[in-house]
TIKETI-551837 format. One line per field, with one value per atom (N, C-alpha, C): atom name; residue in one letter; x, y, z. Coordinates in pm, 1 decimal, decimal comma. Atoms other than C-alpha are relative to their C-alpha. Layout:
at: (CA / ...)
aa: (A / ...)
u: (X / ...)
v: (Y / ...)
w: (Z / ...)
END
This chain:
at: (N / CA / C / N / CA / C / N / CA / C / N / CA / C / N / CA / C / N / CA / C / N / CA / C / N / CA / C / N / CA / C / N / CA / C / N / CA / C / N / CA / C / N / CA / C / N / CA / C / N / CA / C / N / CA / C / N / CA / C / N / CA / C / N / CA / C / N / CA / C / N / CA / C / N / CA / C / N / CA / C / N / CA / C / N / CA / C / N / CA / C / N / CA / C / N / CA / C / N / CA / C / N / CA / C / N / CA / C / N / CA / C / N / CA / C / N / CA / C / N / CA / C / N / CA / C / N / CA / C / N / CA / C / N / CA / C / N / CA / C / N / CA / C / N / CA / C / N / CA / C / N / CA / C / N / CA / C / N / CA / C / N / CA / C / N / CA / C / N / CA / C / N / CA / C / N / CA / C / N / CA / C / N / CA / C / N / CA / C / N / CA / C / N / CA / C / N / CA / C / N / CA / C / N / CA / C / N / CA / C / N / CA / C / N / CA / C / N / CA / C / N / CA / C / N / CA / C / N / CA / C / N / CA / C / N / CA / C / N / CA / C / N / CA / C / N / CA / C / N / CA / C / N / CA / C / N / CA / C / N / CA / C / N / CA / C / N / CA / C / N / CA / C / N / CA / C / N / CA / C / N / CA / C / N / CA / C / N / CA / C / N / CA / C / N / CA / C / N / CA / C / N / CA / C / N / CA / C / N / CA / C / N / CA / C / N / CA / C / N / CA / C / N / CA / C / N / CA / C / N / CA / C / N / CA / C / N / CA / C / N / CA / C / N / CA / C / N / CA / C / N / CA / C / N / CA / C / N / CA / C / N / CA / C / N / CA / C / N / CA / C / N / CA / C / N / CA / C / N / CA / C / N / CA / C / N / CA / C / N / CA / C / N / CA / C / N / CA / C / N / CA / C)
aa: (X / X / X / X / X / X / X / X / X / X / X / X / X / X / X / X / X / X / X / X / X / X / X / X / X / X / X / X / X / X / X / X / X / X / X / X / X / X / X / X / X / X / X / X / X / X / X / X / X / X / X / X / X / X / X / X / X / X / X / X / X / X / X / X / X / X / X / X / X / X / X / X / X / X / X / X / X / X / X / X / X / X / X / X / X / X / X / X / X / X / X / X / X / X / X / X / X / X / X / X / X / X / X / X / X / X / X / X / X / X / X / X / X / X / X / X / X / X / X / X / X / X / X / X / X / X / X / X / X / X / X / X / X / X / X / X / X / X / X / X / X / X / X / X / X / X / X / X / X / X / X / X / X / X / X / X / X / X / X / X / X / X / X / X / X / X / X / X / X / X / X / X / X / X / X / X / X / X / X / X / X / X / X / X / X / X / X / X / X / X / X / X / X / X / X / X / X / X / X / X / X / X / X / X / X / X / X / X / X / X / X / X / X / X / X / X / X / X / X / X / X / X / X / X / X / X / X / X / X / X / X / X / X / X / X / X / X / X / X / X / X / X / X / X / X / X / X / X / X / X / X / X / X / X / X / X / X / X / X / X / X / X / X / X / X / X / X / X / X / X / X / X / X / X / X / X / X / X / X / X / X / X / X / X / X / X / X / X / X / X / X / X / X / X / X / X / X / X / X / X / X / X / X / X / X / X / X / X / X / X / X / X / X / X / X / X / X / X / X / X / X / X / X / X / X / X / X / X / X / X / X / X / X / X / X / X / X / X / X / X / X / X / X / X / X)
u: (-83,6 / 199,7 / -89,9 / 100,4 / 54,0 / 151,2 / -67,4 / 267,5 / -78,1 / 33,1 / 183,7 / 103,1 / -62,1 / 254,9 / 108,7 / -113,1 / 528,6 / 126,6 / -85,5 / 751,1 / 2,3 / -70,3 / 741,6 / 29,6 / -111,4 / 980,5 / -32,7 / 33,3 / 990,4 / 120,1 / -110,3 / 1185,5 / 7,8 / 9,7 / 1240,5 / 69,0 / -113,0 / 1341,5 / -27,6 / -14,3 / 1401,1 / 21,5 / 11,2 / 1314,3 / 9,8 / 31,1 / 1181,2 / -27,1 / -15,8 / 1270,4 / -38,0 / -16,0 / 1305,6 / -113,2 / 102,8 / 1036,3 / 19,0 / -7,6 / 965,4 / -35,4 / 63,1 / 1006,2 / 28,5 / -76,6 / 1025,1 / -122,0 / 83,6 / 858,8 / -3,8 / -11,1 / 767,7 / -78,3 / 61,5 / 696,6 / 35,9 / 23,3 / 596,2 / 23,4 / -67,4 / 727,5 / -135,4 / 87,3 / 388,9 / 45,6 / -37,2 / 529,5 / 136,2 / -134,2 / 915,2 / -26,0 / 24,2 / 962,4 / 86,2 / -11,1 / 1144,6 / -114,9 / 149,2 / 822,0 / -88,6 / 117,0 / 650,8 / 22,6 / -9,4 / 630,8 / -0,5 / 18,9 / 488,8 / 91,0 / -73,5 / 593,6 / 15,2 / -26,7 / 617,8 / 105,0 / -139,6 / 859,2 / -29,5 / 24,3 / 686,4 / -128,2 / 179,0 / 363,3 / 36,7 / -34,2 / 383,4 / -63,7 / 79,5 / 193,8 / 74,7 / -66,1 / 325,5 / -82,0 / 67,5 / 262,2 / 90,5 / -109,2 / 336,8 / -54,9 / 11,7 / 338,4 / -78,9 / 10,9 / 159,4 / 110,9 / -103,5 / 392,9 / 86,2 / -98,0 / 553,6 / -39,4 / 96,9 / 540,5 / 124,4 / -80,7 / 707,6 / 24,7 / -0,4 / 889,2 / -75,5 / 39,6 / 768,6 / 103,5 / -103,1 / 927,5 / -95,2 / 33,6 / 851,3 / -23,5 / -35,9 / 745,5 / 7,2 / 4,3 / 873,0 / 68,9 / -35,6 / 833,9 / -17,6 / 106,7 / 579,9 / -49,9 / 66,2 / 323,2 / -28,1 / 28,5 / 248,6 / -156,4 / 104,7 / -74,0 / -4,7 / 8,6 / -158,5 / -201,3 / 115,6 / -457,5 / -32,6 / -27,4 / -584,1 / -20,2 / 5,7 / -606,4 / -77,1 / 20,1 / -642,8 / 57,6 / -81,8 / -581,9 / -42,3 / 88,0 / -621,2 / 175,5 / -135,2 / -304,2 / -76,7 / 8,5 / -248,8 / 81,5 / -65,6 / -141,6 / 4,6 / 29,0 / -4,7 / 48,5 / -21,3 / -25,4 / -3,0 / -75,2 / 145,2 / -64,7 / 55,4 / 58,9 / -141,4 / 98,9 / -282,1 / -17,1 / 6,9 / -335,8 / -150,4 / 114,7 / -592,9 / -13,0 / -21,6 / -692,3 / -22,4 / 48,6 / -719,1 / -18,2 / 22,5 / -914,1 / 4,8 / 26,8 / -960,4 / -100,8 / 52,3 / -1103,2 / 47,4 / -39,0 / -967,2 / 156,6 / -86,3 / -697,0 / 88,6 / -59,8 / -427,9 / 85,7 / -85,7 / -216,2 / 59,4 / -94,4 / 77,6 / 79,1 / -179,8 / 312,7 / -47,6 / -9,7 / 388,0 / 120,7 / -117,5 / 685,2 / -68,4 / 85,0 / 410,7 / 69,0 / -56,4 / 521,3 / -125,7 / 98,0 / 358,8 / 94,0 / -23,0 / 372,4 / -92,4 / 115,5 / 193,2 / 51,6 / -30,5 / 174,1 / -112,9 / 69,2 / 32,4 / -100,6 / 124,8 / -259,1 / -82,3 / 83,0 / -384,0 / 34,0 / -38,5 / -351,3 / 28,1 / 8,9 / -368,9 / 123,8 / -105,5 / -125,3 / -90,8 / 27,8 / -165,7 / 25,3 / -28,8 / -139,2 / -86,3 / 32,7 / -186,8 / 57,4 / -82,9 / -62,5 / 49,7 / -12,1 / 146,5 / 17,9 / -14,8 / 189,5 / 66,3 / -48,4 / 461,1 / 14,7 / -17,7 / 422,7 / 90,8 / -100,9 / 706,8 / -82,3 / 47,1 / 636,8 / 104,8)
v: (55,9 / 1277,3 / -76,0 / 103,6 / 1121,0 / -16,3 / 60,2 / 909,4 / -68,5 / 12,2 / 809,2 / -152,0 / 132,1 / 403,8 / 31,0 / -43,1 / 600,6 / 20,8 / -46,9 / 691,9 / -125,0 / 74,6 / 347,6 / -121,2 / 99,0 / 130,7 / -159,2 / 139,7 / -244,4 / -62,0 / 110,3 / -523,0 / -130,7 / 164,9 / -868,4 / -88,6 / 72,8 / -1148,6 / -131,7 / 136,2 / -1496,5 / -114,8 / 133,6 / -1776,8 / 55,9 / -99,0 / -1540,6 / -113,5 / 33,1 / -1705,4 / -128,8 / 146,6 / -2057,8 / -37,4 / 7,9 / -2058,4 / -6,1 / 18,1 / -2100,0 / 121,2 / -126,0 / -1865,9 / 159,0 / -154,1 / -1481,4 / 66,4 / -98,4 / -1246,4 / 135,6 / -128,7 / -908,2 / 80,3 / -47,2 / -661,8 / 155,7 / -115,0 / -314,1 / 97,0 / -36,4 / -79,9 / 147,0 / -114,9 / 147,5 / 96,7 / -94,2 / 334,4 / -83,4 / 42,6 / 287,9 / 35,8 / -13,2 / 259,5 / 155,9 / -160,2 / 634,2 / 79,8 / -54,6 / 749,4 / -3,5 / 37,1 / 685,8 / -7,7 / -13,9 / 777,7 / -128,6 / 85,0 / 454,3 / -130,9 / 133,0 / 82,2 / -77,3 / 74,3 / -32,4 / -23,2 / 57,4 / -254,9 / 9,4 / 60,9 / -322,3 / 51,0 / -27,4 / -194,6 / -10,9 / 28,1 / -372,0 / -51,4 / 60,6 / -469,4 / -135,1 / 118,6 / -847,1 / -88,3 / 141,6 / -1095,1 / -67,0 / 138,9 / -1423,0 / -46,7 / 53,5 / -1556,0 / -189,6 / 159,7 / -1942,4 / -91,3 / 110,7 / -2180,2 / 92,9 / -63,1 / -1915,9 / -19,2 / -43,2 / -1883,7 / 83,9 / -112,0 / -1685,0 / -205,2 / 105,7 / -1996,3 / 21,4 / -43,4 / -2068,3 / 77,2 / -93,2 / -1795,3 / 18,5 / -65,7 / -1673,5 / 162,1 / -158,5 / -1322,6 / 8,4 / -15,9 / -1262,8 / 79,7 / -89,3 / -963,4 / 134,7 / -29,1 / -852,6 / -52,5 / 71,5 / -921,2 / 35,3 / -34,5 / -972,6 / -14,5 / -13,0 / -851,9 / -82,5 / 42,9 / -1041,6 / 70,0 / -39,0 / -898,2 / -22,9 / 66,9 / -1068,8 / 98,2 / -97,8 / -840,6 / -109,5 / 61,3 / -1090,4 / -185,1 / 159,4 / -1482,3 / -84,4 / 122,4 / -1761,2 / -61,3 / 48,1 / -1867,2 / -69,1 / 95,1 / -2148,6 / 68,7 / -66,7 / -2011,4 / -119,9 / 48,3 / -2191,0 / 66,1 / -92,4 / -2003,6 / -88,1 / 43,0 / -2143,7 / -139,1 / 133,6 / -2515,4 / -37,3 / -53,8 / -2400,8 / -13,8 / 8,3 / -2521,3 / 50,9 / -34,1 / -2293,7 / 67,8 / -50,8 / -2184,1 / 168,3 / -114,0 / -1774,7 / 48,0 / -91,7 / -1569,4 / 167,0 / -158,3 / -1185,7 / -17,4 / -81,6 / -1012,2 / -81,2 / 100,3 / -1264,0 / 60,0 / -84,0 / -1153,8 / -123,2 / 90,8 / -1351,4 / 101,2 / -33,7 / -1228,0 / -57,2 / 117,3 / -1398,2 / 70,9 / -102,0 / -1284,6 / -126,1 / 47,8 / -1331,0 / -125,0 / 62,4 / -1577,9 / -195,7 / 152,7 / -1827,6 / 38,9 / 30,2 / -1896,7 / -22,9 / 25,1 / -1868,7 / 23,7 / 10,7 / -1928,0 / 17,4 / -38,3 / -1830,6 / -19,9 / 49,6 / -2022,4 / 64,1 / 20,7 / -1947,1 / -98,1 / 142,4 / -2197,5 / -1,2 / -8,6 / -2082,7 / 24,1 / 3,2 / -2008,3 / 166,7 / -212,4 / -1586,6 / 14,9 / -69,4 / -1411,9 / 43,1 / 2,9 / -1404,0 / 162,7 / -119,3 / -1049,7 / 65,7 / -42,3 / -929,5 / 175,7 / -126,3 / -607,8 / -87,3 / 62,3 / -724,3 / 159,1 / -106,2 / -492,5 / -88,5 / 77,8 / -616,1 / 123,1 / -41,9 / -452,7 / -22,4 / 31,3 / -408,2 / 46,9 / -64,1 / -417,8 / -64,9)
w: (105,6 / -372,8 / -97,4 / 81,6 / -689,9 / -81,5 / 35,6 / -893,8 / -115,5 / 106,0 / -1260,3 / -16,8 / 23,5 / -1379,2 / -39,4 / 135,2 / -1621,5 / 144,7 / -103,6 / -1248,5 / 94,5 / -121,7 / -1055,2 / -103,8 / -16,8 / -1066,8 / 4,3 / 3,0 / -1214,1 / 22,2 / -50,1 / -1048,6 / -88,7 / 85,0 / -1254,6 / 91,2 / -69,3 / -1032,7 / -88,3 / 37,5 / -1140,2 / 112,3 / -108,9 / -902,1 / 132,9 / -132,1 / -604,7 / 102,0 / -98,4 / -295,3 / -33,8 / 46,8 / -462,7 / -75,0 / 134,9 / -702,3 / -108,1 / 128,8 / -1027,7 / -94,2 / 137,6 / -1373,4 / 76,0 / 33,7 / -1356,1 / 104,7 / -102,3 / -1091,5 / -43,8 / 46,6 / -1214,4 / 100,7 / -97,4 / -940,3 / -8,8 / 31,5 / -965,2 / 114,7 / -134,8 / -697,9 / 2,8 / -52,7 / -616,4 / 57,4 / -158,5 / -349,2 / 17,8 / -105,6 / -223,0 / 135,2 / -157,0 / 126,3 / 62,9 / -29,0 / 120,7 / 10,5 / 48,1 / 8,9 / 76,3 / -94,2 / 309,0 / 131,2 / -171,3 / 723,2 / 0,8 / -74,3 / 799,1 / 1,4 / 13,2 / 871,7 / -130,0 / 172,3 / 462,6 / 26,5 / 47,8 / 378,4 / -198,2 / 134,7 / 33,1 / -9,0 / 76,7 / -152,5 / -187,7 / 140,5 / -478,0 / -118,2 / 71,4 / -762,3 / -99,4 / 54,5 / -909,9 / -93,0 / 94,1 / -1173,4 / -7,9 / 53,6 / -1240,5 / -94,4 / 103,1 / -1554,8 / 58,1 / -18,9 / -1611,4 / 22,7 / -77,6 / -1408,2 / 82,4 / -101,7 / -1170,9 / 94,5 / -168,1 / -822,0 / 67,0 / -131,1 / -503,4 / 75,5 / -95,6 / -297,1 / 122,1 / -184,4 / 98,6 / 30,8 / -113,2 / 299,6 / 82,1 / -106,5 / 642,8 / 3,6 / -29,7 / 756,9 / 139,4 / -138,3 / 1123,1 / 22,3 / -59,5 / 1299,5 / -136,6 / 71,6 / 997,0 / -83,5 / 61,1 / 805,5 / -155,9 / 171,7 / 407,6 / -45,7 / -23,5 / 294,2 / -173,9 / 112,9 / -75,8 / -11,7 / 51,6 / -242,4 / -206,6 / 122,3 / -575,9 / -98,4 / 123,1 / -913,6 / -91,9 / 162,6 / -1221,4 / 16,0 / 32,4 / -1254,5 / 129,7 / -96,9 / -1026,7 / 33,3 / -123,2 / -728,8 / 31,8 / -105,0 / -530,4 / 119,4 / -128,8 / -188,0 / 98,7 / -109,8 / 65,7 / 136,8 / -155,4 / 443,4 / 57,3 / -140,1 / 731,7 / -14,7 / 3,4 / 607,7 / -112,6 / 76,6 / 447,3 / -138,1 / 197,6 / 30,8 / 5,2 / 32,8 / -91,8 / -160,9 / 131,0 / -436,8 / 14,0 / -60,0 / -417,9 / -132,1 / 151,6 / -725,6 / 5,0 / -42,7 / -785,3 / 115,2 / -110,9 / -464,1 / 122,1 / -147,7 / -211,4 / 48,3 / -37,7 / -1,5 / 109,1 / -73,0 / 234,4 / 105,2 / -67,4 / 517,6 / 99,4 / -87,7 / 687,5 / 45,5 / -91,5 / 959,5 / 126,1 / -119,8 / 1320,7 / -66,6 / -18,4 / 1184,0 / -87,8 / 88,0 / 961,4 / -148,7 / 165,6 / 589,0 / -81,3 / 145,2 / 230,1 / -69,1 / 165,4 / -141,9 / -46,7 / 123,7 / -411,5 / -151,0 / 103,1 / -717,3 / -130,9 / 98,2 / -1053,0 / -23,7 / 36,6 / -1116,8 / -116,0 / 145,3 / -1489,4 / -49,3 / 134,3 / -1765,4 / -49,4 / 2,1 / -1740,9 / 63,6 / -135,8 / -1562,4 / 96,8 / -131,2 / -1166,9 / 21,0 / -69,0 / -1058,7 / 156,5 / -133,5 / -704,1 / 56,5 / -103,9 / -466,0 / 112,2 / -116,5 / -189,9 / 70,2 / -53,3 / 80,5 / 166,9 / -79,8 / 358,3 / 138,8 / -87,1 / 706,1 / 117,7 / -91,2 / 955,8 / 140,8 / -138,7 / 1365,3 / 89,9)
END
């Protein structure tokens, strides 16, 4: 399967899981689209001052991988600043957020695994 930017699918949320400002998330791959355990393979930005609230992942895990811009992440307690090439992953039933922290837009891939 190949799939061209012009065929996937954009989501807009507003205040993603109690956060701030507008979430724009790019739907790479739906989870029809795919044998394995995907819940999510997505490409996201957040505008300057957005974020994703704390949520939990239990009973899988969320993979964050950085693109462009500069997050504040916090994992399972954890305040860290994260830039392009840095990567985060939270499960087993621990919590994150990911905040905007500049002045660019934040863009990442998440990729949420079910087990």
């Amino acid at each position: 399967m190949i799939k061209t930017s012009a065929d996937m699918q954009w989501d807009i949320r507003e205040n993603m899981r109690g956060g701030d400002g507008t979430t724009k998330i790019q739907h790479i791959v739906n989870q029809d689209e795919l044998k394995g355990h995907a819940r999510l393979v997505g490409r996201i930005c957040l505008e300057p001052g957005a974020s994703i609230g704390l949520h939990p992942h239990d009973q899988e895990e969320e993979i964050y991988y950085i693109l462009s811009g500069q997050g504040i992440v916090v994992d399972d307690g954890n305040r860290q600043v994260v830039n392009p090439g840095d990567a985060v992953v939270t499960g087993g039933g621990a919590t994150h957020s990911i905040a905007n922290a500049g002045s660019e837009p934040l863009e990442f891939v998440a990729v949420i695994l079910t087990y």
